[in-house]
N, C-alpha and C positions, 0 to 999 in steps of 0.2 A: 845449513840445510840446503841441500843440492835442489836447483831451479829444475833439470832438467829427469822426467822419471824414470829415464834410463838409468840414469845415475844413480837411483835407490836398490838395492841389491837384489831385496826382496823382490821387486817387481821385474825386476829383468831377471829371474831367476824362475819366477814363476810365469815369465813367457816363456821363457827357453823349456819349460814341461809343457806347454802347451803345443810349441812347435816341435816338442820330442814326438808327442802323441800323435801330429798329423803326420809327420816324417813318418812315424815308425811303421803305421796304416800301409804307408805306400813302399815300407822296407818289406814288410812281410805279403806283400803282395808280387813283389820283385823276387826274392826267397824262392815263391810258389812259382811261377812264370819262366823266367831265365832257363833253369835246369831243365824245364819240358818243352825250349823253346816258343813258347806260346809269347803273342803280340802281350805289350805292356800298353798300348793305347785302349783297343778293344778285343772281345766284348767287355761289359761290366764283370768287376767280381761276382763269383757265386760260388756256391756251396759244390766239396768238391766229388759229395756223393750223390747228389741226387742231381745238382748245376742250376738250382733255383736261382735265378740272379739276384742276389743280393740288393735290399730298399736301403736307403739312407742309415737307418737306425741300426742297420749292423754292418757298418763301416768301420766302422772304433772299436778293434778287434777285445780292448781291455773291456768296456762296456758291454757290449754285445756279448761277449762269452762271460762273461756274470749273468747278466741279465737270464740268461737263457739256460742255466747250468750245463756249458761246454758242448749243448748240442743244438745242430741247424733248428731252426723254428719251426720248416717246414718238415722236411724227412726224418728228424731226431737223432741223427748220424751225429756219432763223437766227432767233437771239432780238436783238433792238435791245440794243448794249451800254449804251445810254440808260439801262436801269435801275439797272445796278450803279456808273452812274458815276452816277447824280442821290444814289443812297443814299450811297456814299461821299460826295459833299458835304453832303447831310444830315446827315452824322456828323461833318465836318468840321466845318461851322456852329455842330452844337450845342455839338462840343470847345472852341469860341472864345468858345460863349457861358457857357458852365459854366471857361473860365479865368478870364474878365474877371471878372467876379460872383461873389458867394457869397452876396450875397440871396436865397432864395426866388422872390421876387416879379420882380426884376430878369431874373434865369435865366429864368422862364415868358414873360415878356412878349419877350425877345428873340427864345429856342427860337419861341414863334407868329409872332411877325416874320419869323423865317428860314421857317420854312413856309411862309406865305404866298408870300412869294418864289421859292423854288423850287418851288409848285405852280405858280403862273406859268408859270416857266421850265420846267418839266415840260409844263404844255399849249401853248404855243410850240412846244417840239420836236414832239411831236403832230401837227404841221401840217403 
């Protein structure tokens, strides 16, 4: 029985979905940004029709665009389901990379490889 809970699969597997899901937040946020030149420190995200700046609770593009059925809260502007589906495979990625691995180092350098890639792929759709 492994001492240490990295070392149980499950659990490091189901971190790696969890930091898919904060990664991915801040993938498809980078997606939206880069292409229009717009700063990635400020201002806050916000909605990209009406520029309601976005509370906490729709941060987590997967949640927030369930939650809400695909549309701002405020203005009821269609939201691109682009988001919640680039998170989900950012969460997806990281799950595959936090299965294969249990190095440290291994896990980091993949988790940035998959980012990479799907910021890509996030400013590609963009277009």
């Amino acid at each position: 029985m492994p001492t240490d809970l990295f070392q149980i699969v499950w659990v490091r597997v189901a971190l790696g979905g969890i930091l898919g899901l904060i990664f991915g937040s801040f993938i498809t946020m980078l997606g939206y940004r880069l292409p229009r030149r717009l700063s990635i420190v400020r201002p806050r995200s916000s909605c990209p029709a009406c520029h309601h700046a976005l509370g906490m609770e729709d941060l987590f593009p997967i949640f927030s665009w369930l939650m809400s059925g695909g549309r701002c809260r405020h203005c009821k502007a269609p939201i691109s389901a682009r988001y919640p589906i680039l998170e989900v495979l950012t969460s997806l990625a990281f799950m595959g990379c936090f299965f294969v691995s249990s190095t440290p180092s291994c896990i980091t350098i993949a988790c940035l490889c998959s980012m990479l890639a799907l910021t890509i792929l996030s400013i590609l759709l963009s277009r």
